[in-house]
N, C-alpha and C positions, 0 to 999 in steps of 0.2 A: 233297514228300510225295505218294505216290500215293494217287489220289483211286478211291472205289469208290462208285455209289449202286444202289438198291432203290429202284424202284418200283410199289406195287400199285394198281392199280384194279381195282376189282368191284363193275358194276353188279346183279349177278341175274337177267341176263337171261331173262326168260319165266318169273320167280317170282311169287311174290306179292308178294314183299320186292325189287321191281325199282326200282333208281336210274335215272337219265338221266346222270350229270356224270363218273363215275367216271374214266372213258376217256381224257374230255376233259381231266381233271385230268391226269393222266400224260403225254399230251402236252404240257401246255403245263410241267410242273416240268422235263419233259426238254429242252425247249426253250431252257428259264431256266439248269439246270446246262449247257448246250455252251455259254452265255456265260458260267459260271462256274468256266469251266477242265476242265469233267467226258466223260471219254470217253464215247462209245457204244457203243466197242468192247462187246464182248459176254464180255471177259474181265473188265471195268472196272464192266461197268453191266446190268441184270438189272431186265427187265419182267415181272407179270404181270396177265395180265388175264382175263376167263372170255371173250373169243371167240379167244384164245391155247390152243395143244395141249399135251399133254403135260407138260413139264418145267412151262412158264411159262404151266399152269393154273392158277389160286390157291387149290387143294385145302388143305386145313391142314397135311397134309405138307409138300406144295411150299412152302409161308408159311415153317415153319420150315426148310426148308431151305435157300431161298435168305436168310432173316434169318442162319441158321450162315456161310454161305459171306461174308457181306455182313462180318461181324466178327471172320472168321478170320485175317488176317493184320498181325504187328506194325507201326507206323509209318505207319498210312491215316488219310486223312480219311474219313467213312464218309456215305454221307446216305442216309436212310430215310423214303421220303413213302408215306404207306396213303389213299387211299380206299374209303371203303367201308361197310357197316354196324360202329357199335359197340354194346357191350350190357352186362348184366350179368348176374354170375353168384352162388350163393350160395361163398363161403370155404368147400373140405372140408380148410384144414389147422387153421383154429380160431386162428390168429395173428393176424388179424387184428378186432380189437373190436366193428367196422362187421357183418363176416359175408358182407361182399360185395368182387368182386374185377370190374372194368371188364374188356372186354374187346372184342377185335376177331374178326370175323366172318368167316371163310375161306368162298369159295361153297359148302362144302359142309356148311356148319354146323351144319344140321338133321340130317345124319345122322354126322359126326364131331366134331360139335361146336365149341364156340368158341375160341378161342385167351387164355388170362384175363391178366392183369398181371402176378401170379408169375410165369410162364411166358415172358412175352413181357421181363421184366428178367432171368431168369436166360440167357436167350439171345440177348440184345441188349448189356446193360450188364455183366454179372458175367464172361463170356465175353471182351469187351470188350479187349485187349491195352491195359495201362497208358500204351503209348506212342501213342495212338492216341485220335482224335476219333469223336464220334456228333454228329449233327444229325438230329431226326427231325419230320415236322409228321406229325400225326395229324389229317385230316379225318371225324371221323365222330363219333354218339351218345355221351356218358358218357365221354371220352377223358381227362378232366382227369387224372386217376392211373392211365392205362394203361400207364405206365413202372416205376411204384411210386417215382419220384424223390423224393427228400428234401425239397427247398425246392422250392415253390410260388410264384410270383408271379401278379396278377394286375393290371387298371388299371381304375379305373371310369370314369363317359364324361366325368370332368374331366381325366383324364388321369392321376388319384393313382396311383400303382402300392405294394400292401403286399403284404409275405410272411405266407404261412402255413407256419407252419413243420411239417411232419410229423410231427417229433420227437420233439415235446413232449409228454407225458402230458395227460389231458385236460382233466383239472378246472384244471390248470396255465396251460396253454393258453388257457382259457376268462377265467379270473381276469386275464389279460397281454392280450387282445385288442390286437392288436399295432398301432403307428404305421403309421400310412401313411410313405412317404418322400417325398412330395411334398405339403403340405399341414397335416400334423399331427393328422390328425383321430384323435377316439380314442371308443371305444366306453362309454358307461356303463352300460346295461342288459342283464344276461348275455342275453336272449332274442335281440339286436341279434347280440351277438356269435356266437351259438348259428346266426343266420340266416347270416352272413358264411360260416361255414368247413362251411355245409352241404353248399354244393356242392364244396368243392373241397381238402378232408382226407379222410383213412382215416378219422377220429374221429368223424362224422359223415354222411359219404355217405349212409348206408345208413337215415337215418332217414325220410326221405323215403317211400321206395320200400318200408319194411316196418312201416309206418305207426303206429312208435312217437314218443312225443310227447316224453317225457324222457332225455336220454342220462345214463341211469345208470351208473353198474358203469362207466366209460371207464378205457381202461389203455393203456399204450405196444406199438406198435403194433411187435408181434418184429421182422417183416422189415424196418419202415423203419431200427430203431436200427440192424440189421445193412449195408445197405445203403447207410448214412451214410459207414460208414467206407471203403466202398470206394474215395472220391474219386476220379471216373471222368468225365471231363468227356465229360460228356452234356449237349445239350439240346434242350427238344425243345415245339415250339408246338402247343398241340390246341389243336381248333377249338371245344370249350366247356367248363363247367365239368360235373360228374359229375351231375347233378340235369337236364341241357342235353341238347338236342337237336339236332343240326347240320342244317343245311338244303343244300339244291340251290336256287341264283342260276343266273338265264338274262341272261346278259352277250351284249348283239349279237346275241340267237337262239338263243347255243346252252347248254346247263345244264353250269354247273361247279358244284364243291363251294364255296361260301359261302366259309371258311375257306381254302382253295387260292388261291380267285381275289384277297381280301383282304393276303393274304401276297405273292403275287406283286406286286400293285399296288403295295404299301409298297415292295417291291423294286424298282421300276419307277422311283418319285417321289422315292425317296431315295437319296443317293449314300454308299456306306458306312454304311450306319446302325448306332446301338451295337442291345445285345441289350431296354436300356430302350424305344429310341425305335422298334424295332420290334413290340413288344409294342402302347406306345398309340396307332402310328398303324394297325394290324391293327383293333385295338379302333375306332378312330375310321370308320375303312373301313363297317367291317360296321353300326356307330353309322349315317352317313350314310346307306346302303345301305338300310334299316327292318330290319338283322337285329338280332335280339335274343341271338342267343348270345353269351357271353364268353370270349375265347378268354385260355388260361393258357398262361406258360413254365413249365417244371420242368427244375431242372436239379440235378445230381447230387452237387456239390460248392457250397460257399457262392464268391462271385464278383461283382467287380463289374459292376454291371449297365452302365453307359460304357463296358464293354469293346466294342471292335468286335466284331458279327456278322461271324464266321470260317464260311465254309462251303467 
């Protein structure tokens, strides 16, 4: 199967909003895909970065353009790594309950603005050729539903890993506070529960951030039922949960993305790992390390989590 990857870094250079790690990230994922079978040919693999010209500037055009080319063709394995700022936006199609849509930051964002999850799943996922893989990590702010993916997993720092399931209506949802699969632990006080899927559903996101206290009025969230059915194996590791903040780590001297460097490391110290045991050793990484974010898989279709990491 031929393999195609995207990779963005964008630090801001001479912004106010200026990273250190961006760059650094990209080199080291490109590094990690040539021992993962990944061309650099320049038919095959596609960098951008902002002290990059022209085409493989990461203007919000360029973003979605080279995202079109990246998942244009049938029978690929695809991989897609972003460094960069993430953020959030308010929902102008009203389908979503939250009001808000995560989203990632093209350099030129302040004057073309952002690139939101709608956007970045109808031209990553929906686009997607059925016969064809996505792997994407997202390093940056608010990322946890920057896909709009269905199922949610997450691990805490014992290792539990439970689903949030997107799906679900809210009050339903709430009422179910779901098992863990590792452990059995279960929620009895709805406020526990309420705190759990704050960061990391559409159903709740946005409570935080528009500083309301009770989710009232919660309803099924249009695009996710829609996007369920797609069954489009996708998936894709962010560096926190949507309430989160990603950091810049100085590994050796020099600043990588927290999230990037975490992932790569679990790649490093593990041989084959499933998609479970990459998830809580990412977690355990950053755990170790004094970082505080939680990073989440989403993936697009339901799936055992033993299955081996296919990249």
């Amino acid at each position: 199967m031929r393999k195609k990857s995207l990779l963005i870094g964008i630090n801001y250079t001479g912004s106010e909003n200026e990273l250190r790690g961006c760059h650094q990230d990209v080199e080291n994922v490109a590094e990690f895909l040539s021992y993962r079978g990944y061309s650099d040919d320049p038919r095959s693999q596609v960098i951008l970065r902002d002290d990059m010209e022209g085409m493989y500037y990461p203007s919000g055009h360029n973003v979605l353009a080279a995202i079109d080319w990246l998942v244009s063709e049938p029978g690929t394995c695809n991989f897609l790594h972003y460094s960069g700022h993430g953020g959030q936006v308010r929902d102008p199609t009203g389908n979503h309950p939250s009001g808000i849509l995560d989203t990632i930051c093209p350099v030129d964002f302040r004057s073309a603005g952002q690139i939101d999850s709608d956007t970045l799943h109808q031209h990553l996922v929906s686009r997607l050729p059925p016969n064809s893989t996505l792997f994407v990590i997202l390093d940056c702010c608010h990322s946890g539903s920057a896909l709009e993916l269905p199922f949610v997993y997450r691990s805490d720092d014992n290792g539990n890993v439970n689903l949030m399931d997107n799906l679900k209506q809210g009050a339903h949802l709430l009422g179910e506070a779901n098992e863990l699969f590792l452990g059995g632990f279960s929620f009895n006080k709805l406020a526990e529960a309420q705190d759990l899927y704050a960061g990391a559903t559409s159903f709740f996101r946005s409570f935080k951030h528009m500083g309301e206290s009770d989710p009232s009025g919660l309803g099924e969230d249009q695009d996710n039922s829609m996007y369920a059915q797609e069954h489009k194996m996708v998936a894709m590791f962010s560096g926190c949960r949507d309430d989160q903040t990603s950091a810049d780590a100085s590994i050796g001297g020099m600043s990588e993305g927290a999230m990037s460097w975490a992932f790569l490391e679990t790649m490093k110290r593990m041989d084959n790992p499933n998609f479970l045991e990459t998830l809580q050793d990412t977690r355990l990484c950053l755990r170790q390390s004094n970082y505080t974010q939680v990073p989440q898989l989403s993936v697009g279709l339901e799936m055992d989590l033993e299955r081996p990491l296919s990249l």
